[in-house]
VOPAGU-2260 file (C-alpha; in pm, 1 decimal, decimal comma):
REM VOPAGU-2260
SITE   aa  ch    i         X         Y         Z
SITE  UNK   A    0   -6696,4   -7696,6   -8495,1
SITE  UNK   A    1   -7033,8   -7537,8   -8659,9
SITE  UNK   A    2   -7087,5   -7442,1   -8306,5
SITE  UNK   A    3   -6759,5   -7231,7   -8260,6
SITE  UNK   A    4   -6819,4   -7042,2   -8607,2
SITE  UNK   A    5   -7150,2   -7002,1   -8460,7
SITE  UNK   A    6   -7199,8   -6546,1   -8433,0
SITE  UNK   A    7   -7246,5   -6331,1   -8119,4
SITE  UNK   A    8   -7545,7   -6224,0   -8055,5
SITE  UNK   A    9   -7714,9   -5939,6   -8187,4
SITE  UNK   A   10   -7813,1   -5683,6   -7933,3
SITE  UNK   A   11   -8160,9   -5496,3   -7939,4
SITE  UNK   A   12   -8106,9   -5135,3   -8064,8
SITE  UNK   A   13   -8249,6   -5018,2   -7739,5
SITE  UNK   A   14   -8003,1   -5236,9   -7539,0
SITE  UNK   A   15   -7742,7   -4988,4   -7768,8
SITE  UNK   A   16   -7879,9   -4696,9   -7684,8
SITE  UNK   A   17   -7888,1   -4774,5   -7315,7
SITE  UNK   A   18   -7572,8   -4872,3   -7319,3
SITE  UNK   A   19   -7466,2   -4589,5   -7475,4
SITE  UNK   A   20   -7648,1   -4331,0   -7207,0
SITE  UNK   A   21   -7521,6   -4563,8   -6931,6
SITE  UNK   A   22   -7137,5   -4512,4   -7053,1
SITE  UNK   A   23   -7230,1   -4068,3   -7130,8
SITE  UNK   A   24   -7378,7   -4090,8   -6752,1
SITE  UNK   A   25   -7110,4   -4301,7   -6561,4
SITE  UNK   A   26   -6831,4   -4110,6   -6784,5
SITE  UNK   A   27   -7026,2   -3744,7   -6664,8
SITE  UNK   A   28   -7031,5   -3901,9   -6314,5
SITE  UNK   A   29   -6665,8   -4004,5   -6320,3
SITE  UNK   A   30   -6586,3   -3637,4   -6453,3
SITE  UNK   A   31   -6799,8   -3468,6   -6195,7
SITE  UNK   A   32   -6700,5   -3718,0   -5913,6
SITE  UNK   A   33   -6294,7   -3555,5   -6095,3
SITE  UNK   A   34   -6380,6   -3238,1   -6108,6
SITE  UNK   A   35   -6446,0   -3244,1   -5770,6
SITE  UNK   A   36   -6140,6   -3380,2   -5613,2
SITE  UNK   A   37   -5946,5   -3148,8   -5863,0
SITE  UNK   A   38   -6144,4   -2853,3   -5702,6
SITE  UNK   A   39   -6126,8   -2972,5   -5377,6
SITE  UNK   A   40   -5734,8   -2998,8   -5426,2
SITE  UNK   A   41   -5691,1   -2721,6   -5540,2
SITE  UNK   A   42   -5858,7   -2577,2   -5278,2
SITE  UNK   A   43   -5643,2   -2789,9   -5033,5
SITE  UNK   A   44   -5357,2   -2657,3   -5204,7
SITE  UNK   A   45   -5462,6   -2286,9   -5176,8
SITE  UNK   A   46   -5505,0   -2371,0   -4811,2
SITE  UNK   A   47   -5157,3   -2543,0   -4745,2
SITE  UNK   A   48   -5020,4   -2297,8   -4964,4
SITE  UNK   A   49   -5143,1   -2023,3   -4765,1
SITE  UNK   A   50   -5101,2   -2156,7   -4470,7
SITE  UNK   A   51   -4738,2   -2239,4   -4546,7
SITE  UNK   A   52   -4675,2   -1930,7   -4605,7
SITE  UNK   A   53   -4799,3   -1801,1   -4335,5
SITE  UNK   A   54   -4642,5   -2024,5   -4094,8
SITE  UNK   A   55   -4278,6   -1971,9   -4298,8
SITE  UNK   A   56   -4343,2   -1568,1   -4264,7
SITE  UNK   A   57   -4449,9   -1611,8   -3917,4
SITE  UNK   A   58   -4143,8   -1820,8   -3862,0
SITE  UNK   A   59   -3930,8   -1549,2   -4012,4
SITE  UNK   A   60   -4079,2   -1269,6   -3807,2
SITE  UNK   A   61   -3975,5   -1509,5   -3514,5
SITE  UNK   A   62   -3620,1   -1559,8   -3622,9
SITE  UNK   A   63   -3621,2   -1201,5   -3685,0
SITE  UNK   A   64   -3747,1   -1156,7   -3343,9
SITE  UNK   A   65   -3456,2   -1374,3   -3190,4
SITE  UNK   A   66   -3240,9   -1164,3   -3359,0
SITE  UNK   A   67   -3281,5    -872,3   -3235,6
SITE  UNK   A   68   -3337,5   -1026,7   -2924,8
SITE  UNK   A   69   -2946,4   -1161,6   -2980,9
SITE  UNK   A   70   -2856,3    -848,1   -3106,2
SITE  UNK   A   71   -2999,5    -670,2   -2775,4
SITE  UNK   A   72   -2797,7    -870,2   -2528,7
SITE  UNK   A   73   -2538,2    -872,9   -2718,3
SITE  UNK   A   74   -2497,9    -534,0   -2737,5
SITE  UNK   A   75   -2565,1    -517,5   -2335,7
SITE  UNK   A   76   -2283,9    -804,1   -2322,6
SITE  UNK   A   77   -2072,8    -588,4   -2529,1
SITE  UNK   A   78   -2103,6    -261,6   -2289,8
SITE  UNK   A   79   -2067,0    -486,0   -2012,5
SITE  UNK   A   80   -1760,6    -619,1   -2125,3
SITE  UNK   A   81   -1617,7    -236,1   -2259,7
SITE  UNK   A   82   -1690,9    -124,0   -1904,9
SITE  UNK   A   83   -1544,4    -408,7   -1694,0
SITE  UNK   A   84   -1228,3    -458,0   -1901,7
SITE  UNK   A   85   -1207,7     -33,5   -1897,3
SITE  UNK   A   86   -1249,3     -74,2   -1509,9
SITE  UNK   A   87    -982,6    -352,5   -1483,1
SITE  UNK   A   88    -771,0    -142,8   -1643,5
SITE  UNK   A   89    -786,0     202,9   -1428,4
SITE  UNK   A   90    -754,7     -81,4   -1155,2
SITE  UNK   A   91    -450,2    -209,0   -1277,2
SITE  UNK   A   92    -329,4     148,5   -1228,3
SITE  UNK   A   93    -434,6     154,3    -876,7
SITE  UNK   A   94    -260,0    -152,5    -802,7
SITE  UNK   A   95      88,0      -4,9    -957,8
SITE  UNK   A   96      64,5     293,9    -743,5
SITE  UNK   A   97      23,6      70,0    -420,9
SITE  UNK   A   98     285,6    -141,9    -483,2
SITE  UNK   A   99     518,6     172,4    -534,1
SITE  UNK   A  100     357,2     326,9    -218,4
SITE  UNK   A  101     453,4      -2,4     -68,7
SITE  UNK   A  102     794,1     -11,9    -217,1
SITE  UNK   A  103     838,9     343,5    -125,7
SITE  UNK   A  104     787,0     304,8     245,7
SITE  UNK   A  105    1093,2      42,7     257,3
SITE  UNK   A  106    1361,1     333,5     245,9
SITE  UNK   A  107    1201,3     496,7     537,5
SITE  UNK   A  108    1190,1     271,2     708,7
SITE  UNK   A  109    1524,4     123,1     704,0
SITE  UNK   A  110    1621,7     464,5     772,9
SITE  UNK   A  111    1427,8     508,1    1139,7
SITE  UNK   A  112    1578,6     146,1    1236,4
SITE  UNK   A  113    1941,1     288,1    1166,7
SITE  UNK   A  114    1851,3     629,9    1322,7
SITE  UNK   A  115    1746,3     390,6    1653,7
SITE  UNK   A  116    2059,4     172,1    1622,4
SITE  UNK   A  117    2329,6     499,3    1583,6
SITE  UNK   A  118    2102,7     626,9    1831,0
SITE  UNK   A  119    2253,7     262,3    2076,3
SITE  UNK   A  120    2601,4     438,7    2024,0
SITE  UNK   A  121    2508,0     730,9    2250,1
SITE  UNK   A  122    2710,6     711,4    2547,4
SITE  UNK   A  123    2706,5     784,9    2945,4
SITE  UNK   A  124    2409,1     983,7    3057,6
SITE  UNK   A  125    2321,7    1083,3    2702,4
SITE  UNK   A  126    2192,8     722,8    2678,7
SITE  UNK   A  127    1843,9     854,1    2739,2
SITE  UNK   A  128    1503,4     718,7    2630,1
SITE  UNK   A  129    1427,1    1039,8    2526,4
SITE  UNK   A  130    1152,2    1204,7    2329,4
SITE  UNK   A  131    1341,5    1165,9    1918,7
SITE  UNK   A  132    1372,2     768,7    2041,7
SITE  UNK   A  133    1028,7     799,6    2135,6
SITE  UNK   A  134     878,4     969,8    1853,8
SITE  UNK   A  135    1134,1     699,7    1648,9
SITE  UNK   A  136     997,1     429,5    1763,7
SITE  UNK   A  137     648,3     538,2    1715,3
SITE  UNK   A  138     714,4     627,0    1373,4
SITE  UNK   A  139     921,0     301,9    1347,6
SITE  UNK   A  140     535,8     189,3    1412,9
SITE  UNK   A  141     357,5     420,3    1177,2
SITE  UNK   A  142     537,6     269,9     891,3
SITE  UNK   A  143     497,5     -85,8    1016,7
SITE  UNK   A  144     100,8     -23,2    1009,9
SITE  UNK   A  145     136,6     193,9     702,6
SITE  UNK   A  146     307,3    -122,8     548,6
SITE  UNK   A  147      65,1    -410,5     682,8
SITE  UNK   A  148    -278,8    -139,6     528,5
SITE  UNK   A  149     -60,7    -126,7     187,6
SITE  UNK   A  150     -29,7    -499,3     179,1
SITE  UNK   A  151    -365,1    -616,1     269,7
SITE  UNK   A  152    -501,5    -335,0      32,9
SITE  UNK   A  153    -283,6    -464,6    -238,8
SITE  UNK   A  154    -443,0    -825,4    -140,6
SITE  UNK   A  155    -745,9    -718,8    -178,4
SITE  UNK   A  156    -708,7    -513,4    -527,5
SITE  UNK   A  157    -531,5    -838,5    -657,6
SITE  UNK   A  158    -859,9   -1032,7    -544,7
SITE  UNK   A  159   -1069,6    -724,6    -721,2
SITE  UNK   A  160    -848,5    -769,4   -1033,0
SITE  UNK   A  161    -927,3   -1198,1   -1049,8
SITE  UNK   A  162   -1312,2   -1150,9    -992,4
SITE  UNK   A  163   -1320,4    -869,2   -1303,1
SITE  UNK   A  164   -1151,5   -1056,1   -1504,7
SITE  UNK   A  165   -1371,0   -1378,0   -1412,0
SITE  UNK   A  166   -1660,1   -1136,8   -1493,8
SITE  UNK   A  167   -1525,2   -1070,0   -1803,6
SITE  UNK   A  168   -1472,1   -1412,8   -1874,5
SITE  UNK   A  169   -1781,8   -1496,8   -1850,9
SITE  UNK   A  170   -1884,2   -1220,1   -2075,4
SITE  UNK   A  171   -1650,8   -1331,8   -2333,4
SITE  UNK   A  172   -1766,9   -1658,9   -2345,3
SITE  UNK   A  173   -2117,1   -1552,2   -2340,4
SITE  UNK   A  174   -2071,0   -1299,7   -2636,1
SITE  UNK   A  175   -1884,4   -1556,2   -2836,8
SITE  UNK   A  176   -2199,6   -1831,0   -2773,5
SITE  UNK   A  177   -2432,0   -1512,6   -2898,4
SITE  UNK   A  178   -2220,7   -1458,8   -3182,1
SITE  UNK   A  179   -2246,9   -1801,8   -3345,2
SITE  UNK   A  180   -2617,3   -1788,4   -3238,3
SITE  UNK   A  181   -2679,8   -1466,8   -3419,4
SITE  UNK   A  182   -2433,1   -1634,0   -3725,1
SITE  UNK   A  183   -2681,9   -1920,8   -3711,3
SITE  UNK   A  184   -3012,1   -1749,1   -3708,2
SITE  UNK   A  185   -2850,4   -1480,7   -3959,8
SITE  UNK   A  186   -2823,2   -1826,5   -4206,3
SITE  UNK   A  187   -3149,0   -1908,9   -4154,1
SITE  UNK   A  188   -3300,3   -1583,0   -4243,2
SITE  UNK   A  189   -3134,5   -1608,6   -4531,9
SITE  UNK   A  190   -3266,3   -1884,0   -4656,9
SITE  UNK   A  191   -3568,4   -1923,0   -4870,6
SITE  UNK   A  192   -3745,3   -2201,8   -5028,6
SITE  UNK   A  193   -3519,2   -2219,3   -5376,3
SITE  UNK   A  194   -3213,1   -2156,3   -5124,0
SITE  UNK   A  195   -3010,2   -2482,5   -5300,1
SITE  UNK   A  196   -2816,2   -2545,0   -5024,1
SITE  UNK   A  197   -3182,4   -2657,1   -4793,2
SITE  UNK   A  198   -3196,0   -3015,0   -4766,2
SITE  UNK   A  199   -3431,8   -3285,5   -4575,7
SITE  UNK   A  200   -3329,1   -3353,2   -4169,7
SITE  UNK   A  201   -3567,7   -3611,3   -4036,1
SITE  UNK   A  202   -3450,4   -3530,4   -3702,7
SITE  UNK   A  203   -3417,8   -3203,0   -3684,8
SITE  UNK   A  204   -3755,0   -3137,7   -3527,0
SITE  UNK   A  205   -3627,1   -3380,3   -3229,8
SITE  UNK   A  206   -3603,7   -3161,3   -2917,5
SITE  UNK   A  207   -3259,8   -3289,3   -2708,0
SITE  UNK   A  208   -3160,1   -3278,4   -2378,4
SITE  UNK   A  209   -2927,3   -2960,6   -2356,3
SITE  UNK   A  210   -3216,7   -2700,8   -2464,5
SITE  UNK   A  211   -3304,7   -2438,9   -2222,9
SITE  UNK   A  212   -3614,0   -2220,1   -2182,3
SITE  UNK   A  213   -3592,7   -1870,6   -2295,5
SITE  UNK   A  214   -3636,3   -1737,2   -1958,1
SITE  UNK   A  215   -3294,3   -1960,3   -1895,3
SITE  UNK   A  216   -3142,1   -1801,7   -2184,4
SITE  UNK   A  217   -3183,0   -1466,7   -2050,8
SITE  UNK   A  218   -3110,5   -1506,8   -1708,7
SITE  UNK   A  219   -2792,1   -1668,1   -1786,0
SITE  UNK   A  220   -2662,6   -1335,4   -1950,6
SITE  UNK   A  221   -2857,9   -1097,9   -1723,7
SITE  UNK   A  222   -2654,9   -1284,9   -1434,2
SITE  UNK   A  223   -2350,2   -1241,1   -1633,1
SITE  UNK   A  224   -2418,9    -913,3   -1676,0
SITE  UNK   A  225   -2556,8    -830,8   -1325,4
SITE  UNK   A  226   -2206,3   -1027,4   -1203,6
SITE  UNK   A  227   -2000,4    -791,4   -1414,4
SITE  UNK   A  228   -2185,8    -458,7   -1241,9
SITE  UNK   A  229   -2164,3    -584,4    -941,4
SITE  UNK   A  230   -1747,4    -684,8    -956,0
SITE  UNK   A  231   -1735,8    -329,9   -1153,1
SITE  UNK   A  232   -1936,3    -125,0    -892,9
SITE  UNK   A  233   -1694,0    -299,5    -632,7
SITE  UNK   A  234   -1419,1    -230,1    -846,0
SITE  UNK   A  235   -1508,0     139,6    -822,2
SITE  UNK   A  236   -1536,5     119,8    -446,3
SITE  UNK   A  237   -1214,9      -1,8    -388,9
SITE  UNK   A  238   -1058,8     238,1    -594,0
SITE  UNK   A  239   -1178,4     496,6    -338,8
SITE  UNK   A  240   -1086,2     276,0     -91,9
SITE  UNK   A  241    -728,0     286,0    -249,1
SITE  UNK   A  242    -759,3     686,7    -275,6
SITE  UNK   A  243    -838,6     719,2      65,5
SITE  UNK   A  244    -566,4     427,4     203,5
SITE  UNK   A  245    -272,2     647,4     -33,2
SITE  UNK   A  246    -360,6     949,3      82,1
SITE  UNK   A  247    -421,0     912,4     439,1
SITE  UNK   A  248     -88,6     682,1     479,1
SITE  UNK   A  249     111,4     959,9     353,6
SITE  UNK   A  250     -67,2    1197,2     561,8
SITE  UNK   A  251      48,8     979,9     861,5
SITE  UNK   A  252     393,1     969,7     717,2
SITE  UNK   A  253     452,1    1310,2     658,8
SITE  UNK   A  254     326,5    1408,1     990,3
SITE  UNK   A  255     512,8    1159,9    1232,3
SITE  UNK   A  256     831,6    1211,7    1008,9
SITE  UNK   A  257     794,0    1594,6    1059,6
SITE  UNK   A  258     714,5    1500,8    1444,1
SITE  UNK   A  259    1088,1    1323,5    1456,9
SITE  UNK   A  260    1234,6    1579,2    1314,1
SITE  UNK   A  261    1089,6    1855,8    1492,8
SITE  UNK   A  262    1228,1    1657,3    1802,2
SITE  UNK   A  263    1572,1    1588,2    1658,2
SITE  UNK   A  264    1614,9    2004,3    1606,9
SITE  UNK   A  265    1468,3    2077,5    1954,2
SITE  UNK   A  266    1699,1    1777,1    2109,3
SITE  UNK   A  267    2033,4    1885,2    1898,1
SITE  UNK   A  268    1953,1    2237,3    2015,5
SITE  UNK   A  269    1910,1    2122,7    2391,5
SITE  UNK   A  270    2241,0    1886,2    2361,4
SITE  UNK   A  271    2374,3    2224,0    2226,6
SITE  UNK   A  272    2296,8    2400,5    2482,0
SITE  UNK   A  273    2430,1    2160,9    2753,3
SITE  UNK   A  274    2762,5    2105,6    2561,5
SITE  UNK   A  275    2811,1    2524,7    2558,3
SITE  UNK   A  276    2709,3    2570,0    2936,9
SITE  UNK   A  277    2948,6    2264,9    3018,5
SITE  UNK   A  278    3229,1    2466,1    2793,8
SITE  UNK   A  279    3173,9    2779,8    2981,4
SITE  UNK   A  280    3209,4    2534,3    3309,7
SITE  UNK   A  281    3565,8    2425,5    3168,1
SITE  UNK   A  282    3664,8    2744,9    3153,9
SITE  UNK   A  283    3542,5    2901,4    3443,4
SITE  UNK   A  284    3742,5    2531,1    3620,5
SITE  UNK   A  285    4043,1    2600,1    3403,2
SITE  UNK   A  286    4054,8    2949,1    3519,9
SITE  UNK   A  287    4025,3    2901,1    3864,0
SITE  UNK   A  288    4255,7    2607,9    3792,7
SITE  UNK   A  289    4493,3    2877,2    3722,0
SITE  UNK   A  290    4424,2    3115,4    3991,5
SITE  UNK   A  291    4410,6    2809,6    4218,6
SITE  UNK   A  292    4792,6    2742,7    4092,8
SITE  UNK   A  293    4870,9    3070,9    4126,1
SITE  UNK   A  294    4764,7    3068,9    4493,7
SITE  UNK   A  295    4960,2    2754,2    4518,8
SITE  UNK   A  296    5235,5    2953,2    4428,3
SITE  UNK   A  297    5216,6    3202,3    4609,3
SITE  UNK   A  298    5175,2    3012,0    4908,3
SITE  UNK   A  299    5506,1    2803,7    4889,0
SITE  UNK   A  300    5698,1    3155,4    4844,8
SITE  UNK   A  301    5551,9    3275,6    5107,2
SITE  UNK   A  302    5654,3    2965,7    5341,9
SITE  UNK   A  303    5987,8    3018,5    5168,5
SITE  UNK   A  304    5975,6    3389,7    5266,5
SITE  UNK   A  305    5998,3    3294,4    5621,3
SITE  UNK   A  306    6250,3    3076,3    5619,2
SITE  UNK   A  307    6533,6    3381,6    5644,2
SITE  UNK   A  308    6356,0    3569,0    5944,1
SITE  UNK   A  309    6292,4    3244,9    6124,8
SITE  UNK   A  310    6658,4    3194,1    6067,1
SITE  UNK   A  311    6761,8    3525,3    6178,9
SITE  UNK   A  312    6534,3    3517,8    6527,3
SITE  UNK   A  313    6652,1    3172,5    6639,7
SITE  UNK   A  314    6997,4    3283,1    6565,2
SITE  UNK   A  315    7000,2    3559,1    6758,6
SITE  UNK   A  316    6790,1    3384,9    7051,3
SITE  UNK   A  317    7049,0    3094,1    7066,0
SITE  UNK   A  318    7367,6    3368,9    7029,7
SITE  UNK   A  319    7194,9    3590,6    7314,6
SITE  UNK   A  320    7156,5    3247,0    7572,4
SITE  UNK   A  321    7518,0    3225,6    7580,4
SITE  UNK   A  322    7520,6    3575,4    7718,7
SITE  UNK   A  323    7730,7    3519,6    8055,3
SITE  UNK   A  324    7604,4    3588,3    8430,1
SITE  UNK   A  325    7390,5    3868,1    8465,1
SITE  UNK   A  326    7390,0    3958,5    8128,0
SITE  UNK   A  327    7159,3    3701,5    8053,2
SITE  UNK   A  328    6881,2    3942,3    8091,8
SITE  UNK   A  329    6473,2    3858,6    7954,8
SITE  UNK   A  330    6499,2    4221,7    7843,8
SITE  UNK   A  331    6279,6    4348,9    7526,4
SITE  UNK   A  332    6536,2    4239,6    7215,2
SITE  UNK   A  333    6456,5    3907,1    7430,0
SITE  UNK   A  334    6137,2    3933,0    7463,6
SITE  UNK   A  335    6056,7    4077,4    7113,9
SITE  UNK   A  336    6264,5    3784,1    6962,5
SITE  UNK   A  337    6093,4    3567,6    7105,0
SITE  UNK   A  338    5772,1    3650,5    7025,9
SITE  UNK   A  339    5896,5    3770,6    6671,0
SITE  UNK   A  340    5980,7    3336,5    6646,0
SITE  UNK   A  341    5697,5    3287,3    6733,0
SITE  UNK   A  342    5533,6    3485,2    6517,6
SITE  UNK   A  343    5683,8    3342,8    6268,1
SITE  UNK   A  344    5628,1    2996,4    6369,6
SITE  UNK   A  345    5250,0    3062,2    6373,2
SITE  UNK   A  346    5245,2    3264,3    6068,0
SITE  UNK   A  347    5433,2    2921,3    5897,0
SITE  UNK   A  348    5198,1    2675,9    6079,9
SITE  UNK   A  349    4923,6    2837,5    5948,3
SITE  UNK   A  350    5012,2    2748,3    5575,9
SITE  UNK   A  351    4765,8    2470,0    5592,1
SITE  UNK   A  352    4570,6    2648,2    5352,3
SITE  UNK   A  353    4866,6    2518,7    5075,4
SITE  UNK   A  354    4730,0    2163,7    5186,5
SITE  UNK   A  355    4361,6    2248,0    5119,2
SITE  UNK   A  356    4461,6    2472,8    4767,6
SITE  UNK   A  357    4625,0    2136,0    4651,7
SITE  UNK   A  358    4368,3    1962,0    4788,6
SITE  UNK   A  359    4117,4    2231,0    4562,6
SITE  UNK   A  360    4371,8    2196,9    4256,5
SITE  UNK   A  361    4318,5    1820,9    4230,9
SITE  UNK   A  362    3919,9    1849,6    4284,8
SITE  UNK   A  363    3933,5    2169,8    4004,9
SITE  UNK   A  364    4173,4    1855,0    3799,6
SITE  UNK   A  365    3890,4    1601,9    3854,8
SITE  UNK   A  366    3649,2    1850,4    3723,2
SITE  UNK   A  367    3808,7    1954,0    3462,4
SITE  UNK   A  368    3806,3    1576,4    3355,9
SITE  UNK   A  369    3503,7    1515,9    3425,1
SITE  UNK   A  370    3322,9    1800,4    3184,6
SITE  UNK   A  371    3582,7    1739,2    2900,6
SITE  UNK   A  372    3467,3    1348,3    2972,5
SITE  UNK   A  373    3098,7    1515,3    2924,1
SITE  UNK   A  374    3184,6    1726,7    2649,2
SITE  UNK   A  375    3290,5    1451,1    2451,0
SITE  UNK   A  376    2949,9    1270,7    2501,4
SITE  UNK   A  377    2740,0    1575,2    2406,2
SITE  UNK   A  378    2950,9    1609,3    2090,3
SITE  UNK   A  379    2915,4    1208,2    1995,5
SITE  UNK   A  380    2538,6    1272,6    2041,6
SITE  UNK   A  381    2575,4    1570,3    1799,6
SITE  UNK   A  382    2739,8    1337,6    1582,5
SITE  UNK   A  383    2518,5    1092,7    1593,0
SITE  UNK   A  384    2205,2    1277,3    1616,9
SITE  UNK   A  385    2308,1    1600,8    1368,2
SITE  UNK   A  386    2500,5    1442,5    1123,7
SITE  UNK   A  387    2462,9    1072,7    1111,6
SITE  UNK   A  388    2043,2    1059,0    1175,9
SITE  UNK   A  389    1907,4    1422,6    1053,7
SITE  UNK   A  390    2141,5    1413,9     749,1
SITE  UNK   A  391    1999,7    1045,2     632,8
SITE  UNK   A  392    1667,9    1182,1     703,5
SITE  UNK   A  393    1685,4    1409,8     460,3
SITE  UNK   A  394    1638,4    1208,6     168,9
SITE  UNK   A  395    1343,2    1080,9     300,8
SITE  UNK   A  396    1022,9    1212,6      88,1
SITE  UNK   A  397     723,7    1111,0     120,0
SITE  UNK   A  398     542,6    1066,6    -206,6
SITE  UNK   A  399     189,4    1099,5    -333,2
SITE  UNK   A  400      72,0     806,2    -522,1
């Protein structure tokens, strides 16, 4: 018990004063050693600080960078896509004026295939393969080809049409991807450090699978837009294709039409000029018909002239053969009646021309006949050719598309 009540011990003064300069020289040391570190922080923190800075404006310049970059193709995109879609368009037109070139040749057609089937109704020797069925038929195949170009032209500008608007397609979806890219990048320019709506994303820095290189990135829309030329430039070639195809069909059209009609007027005026001489013909036969009757006539009276003298002479020779005895003389009255019978009797036997006049009456009948027959063909061939054909070609017009 004494011993626990027992005091510390006393230290030496100098022990104090050591102590004392130990505690003043580890305490400067510890503040030193502090002073230190604080610098040395600070100095770490001028450094990050500057170099975050840095590396944010850097970062900035870069986004900045992509957006223009964006912004370029973008607006390259965006011509691309005025110019194809303008193209498509003027196309369209194109494509409208061949289908009514297309539509148009229908009529005339039909037309030339009726013209060659009234043409069938021709009859007898007028049934000809002659140069309108000729020119017909050839023009029959002018529209035929014209037709077939049209269509495949038409197939073609419809194939034109699909790949422009593919091209635009792709355009469209390409400008829509660079429009949410340039949204995106637009937010993060915005954004700055006491931006509230920043937030920690410990995997945001994790590169995935679906990133592309920029050189990628810019081929993809310099294809697009190299696609798009290309379609448009192709687009522009057809188009004088199409020119050309309209214009030179028409060409053909007009020109063979004007061919068959050209030979229609130089075959009605030939058919014309057959049916007129074979008129003149049927009345040169029906006058000579006349005279031929006439002669006819006058024959019979003639025979029928005779038939008194003959009468007379053989009278007077029977009457003068009952003369008795020596009377019955062969003097002149006997010898002139005698020869005055037969006279007579030759002049009657020699009306065999009446036989042969009938005979010429019925060939002038048969003639006769025969060019009214012929008349009546030329003027169904007028009919046929003047009225029904040349009349129905005359609404045909050949249009300009």
């Amino acid at each position: 018990m004494a011993r626990l009540l027992q005091p510390p011990p006393k230290f030496h003064p100098s022990e104090w004063d050591i102590a004392n300069k130990m505690q003043c020289a580890s305490t400067e040391s510890q503040q030193s050693r502090s002073e230190c570190v604080i610098a040395e922080s600070q100095r770490l923190l001028d450094e990050i600080e500057k170099k975050t800075r840095k590396t944010q404006s850097d970062v900035n310049k870069k986004i900045e960078q992509r957006r223009e970059e964006i912004k370029f193709w973008k607006q390259e995109l965006d011509n691309k896509l005025e110019q194809i879609v303008h193209e498509t368009e003027v196309l369209l037109t194109f494509k409208t004026r061949l289908e009514k070139s297309l539509e148009s040749c229908k009529e005339p057609l039909d037309i030339v295939q009726k013209c060659l089937l009234n043409r069938q109704r021709r009859t007898g020797i007028d049934l000809v393969h002659d140069e309108v069925e000729q020119e017909l038929v050839k023009e029959a195949e002018v529209l035929q080809g014209v037709i077939a170009l049209l269509g495949r032209t038409l197939e073609k500008t419809n194939e034109q049409i699909r790949l422009n608007r593919s091209a635009k397609y792709n355009l469209e979806v390409d400008l829509k991807d660079k429009f949410t890219a340039l949204m995106i990048d637009d937010y993060c320019a915005s954004l700055i450090n006491n931006t509230p709506d920043t937030k920690y994303a410990g995997n945001a820095v994790k590169i995935e699978g679906n990133f592309v290189s920029p050189e990628d990135w810019i081929d993809f829309s310099n294809v697009n837009v190299e696609k798009a030329e290309k379609q448009r430039k192709n687009s522009v070639a057809l188009r004088v294709l199409i020119d050309g195809v309209l214009s030179q069909t028409a060409n053909d059209m007009r020109k063979q039409r004007e061919v068959v009609n050209v030979a229609f007027r130089n075959r009605v005026k030939e058919v014309k000029d057959a049916k007129h001489k074979l008129e003149t013909l049927l009345a040169m036969v029906m006058d000579e018909t006349a005279s031929q009757e006439k002669n006819i006539a006058a024959l019979k009276k003639a025979i029928a002239d005779k038939e008194g003298p003959v009468k007379v002479a053989q009278s007077r020779l029977e009457v003068r053969n009952r003369r008795p005895n020596v009377e019955l003389c062969y003097d002149t009255v006997q010898y002139r009646l005698i020869n005055e019978v037969q006279e007579i009797t030759k002049d009657i036997q020699r009306q065999d021309a009446l036989a042969q006049a009938e005979t010429e009456l019925k060939g002038l009948s048969r003639r006769q006949l025969s060019l009214e027959a012929e008349i009546q063909v030329k003027e169904n061939t007028l009919y046929i050719d003047e009225v029904l054909c040349m009349q129905m070609r005359e609404s045909v017009y050949i249009n300009n598309f």
